[in-house]
ZAMARGU-4260 file (C-alpha; in steps of 0.2 Angstrom, whole numbers, plus 5000, padded with zeros to 4 digits):
<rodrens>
0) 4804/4668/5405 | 4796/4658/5390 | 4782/4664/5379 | 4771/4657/5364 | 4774/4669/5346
5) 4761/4666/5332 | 4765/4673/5315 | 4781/4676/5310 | 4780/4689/5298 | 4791/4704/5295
10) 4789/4710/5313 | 4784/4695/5322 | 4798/4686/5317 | 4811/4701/5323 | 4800/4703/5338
15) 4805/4685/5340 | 4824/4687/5337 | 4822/4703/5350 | 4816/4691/5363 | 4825/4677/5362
20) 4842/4690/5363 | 4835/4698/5379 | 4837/4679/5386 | 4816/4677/5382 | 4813/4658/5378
25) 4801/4659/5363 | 4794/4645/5356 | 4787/4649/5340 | 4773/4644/5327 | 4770/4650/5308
30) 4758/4640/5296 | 4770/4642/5284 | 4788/4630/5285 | 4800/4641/5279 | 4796/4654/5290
35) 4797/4645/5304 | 4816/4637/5297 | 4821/4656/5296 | 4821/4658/5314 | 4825/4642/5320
40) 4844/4648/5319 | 4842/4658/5330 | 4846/4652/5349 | 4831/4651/5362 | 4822/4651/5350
45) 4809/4633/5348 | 4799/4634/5330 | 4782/4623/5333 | 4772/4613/5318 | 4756/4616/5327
50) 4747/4627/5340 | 4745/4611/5352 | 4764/4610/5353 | 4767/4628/5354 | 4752/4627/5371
55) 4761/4613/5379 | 4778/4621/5376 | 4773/4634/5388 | 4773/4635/5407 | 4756/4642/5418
60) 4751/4654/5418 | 4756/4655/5397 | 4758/4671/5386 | 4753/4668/5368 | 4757/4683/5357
65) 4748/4684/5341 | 4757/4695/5329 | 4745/4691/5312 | 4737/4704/5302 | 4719/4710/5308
70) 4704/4702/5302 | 4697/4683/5300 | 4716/4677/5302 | 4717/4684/5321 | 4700/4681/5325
75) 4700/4663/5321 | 4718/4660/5328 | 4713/4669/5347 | 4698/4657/5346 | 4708/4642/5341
80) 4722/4647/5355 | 4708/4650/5369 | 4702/4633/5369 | 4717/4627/5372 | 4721/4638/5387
85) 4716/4639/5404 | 4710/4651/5416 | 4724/4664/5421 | 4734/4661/5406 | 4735/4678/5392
90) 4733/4680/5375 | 4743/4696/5368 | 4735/4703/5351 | 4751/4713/5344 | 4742/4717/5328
95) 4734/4734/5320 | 4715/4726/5325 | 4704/4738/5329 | 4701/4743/5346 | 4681/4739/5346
100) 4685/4720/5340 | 4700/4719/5356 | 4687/4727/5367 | 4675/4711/5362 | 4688/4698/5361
105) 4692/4706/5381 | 4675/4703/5389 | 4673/4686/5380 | 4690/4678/5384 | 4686/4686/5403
110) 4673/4673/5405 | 4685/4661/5403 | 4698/4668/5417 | 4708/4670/5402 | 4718/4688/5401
115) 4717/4699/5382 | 4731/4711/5381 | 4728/4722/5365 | 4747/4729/5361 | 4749/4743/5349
120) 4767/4739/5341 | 4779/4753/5330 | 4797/4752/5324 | 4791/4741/5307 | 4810/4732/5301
125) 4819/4743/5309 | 4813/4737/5327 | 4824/4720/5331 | 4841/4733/5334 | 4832/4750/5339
130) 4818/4740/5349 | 4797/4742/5347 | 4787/4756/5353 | 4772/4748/5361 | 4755/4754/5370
135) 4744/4743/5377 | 4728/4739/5386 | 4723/4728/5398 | 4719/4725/5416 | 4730/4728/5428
140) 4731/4707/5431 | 4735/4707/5411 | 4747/4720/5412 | 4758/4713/5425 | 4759/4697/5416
145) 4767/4702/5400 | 4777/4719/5405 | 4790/4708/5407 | 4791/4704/5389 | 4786/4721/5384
150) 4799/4728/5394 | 4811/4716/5382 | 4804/4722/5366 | 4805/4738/5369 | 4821/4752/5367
155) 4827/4752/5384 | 4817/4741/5399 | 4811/4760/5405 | 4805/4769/5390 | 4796/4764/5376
160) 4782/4757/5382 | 4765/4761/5392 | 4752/4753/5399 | 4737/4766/5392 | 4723/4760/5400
165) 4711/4745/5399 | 4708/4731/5383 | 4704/4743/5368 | 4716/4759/5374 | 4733/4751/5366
170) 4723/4747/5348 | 4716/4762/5349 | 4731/4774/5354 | 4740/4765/5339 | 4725/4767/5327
175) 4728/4787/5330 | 4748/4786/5328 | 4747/4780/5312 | 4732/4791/5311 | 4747/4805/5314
180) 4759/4795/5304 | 4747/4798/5289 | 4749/4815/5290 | 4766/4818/5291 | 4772/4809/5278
185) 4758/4817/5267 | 4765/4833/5271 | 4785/4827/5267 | 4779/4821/5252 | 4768/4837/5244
190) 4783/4848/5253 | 4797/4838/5243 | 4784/4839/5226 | 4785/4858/5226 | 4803/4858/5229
195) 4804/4845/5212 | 4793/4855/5204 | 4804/4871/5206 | 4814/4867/5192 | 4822/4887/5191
200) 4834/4884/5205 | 4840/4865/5202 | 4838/4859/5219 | 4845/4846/5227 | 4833/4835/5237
205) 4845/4826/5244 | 4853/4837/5251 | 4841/4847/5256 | 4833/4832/5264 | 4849/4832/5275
210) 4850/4848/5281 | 4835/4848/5289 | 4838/4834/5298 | 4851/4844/5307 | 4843/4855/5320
215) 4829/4859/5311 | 4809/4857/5318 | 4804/4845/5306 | 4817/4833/5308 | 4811/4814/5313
220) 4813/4798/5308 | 4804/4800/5293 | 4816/4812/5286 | 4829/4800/5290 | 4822/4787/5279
225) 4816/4801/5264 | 4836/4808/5266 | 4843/4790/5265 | 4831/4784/5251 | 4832/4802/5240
230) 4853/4799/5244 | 4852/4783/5232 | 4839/4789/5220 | 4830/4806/5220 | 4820/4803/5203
235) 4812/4789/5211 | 4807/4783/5190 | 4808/4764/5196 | 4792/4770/5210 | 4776/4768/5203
240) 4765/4781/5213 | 4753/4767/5221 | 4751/4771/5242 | 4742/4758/5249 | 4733/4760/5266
245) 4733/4748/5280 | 4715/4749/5287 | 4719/4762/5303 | 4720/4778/5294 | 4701/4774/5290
250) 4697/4770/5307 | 4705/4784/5313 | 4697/4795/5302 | 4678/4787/5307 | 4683/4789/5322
255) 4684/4809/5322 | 4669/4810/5313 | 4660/4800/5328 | 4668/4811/5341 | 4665/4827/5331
260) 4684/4832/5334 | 4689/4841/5316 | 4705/4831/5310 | 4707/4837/5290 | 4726/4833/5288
265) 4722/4814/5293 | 4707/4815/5283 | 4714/4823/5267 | 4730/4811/5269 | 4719/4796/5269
270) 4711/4804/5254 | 4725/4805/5245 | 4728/4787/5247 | 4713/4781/5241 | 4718/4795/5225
275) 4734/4785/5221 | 4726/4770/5220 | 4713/4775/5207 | 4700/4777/5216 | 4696/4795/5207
280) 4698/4790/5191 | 4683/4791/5184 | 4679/4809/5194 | 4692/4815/5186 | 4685/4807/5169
285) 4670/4817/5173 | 4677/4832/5179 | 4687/4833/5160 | 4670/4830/5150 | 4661/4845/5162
290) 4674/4854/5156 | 4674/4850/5139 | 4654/4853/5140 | 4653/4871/5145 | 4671/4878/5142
295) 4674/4867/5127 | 4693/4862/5134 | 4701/4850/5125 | 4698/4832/5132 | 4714/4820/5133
300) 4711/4804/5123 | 4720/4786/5130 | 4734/4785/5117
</rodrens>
């Protein structure tokens, strides 16, 4: 088997190590040169200067996987990449786009003959030794094509992956698991606060942390990271409180408010987000000087 990987960040470039390990021929293609050295050690694996070579590399019909971050980046490179395919070839789009742009980029590149497989990718770092959960849509043609390389990427060849249904379904079932995702680790972080907080019993985070990994309901992955990272450091001082958001937790909180389907922990995680990146600094600004205008509380000056 021999596929085409474009982008060769974080994940792509484990995705790329996972492939070439499970025997996949992968020749590879980054725009920048030193990602493309940092995988070139790595056997079956062919690291390209251009997206001509990486098209010619490949036998008919080709699989070009496109692991780039959504936006202009993957538009322009499935457009560059289409014109130099042909009809029953396949273009995978294995990053968080949303599912309304791979449902467009679908029906165009069907007027071509040319197959759009819109693959929803989790397991972040961590995915090259446990393997990558993946959803994703496409037509049944599509999906026979690159199940073969999904079945490589993910945990075992039998579980981890699913066809969910035609181009837009994989996007859009990711867009709702990180939706999810939000909101748990909203909740471990608030839970963990009130434990901090609780000063009178000198708790241990830690160790708390895990316990419940043990048995408990709320055990999961991400307790196994918080135990391992509050194991090291439980002050986290060295942290400044900045979360960033990816674009999906938006997405997936429009999205509710289309369907009319309530989803408040999502939301008000989102929120929270946005809250730790500033953004309600000046409501809070106001809300001290209303305050301070009928209550006559004390207003906190910048030192």
């Amino acid at each position: 088997m021999q596929i085409g990987m474009i982008g060769l960040g974080r994940m792509g470039a484990n995705m790329t190590r996972r492939l070439a390990r499970a025997g996949v021929g992968v020749t590879a293609f980054d725009a920048a040169e030193t990602a493309r050295a940092a995988v070139a050690v790595e056997p079956g694996v062919d690291p390209v200067g251009d997206l001509d070579a990486l098209v010619a590399a490949l036998p008919s019909p080709r699989v070009v996987w496109v692991m780039l971050p959504a936006g202009d980046i993957t538009e322009a490179t499935i457009t560059t990449v289409a014109g130099k395919l042909a009809a029953g070839d396949a273009i995978v789009d294995g990053g968080n786009a949303n599912y309304r742009d791979s449902k467009r980029r679908a029906a165009l590149l069907a007027e071509r003959g040319i197959h759009f497989v819109d693959a929803g990718v989790s397991g972040g770092i961590w995915g090259l030794d446990n393997g990558y959960s993946i959803m994703f849509g496409g037509t049944p043609a599509a999906a026979a094509l690159v199940e073969p390389f999904i079945r490589a990427l993910a945990p075992a060849p039998d579980i981890g992956w699913l066809h969910s249904g035609p181009a837009g379904s994989g996007h859009f079932v990711k867009m709702i698991h990180n939706g999810i995702e939000y909101g748990m680790m909203q909740a471990f972080a608030e839970g963990f606060a009130v434990l901090r907080a609780k000063t009178e019993f000198d708790l241990d985070l830690a160790a708390i942390a895990e316990l419940w990994r043990h048995g408990s309901v709320v055990r999961s992955w991400l307790l196994d990271l918080t135990a391992d990272f509050l194991a090291e450091d439980d002050t986290l001082d060295q942290v400044s409180p900045v979360v960033a958001d990816s674009g999906e937790g938006r997405w997936t909180a429009l999205e509710a408010i289309e369907l009319g389907v309530p989803a408040p922990v999502m939301s008000l995680a989102l929120m929270a987000r946005f809250s730790s990146q500033g953004n309600n600094d000046y409501a809070s600004k106001l809300l001290a000087m209303m305050r301070a205008g009928f209550g006559g509380h004390a207003v906190q000056k910048k030192p």
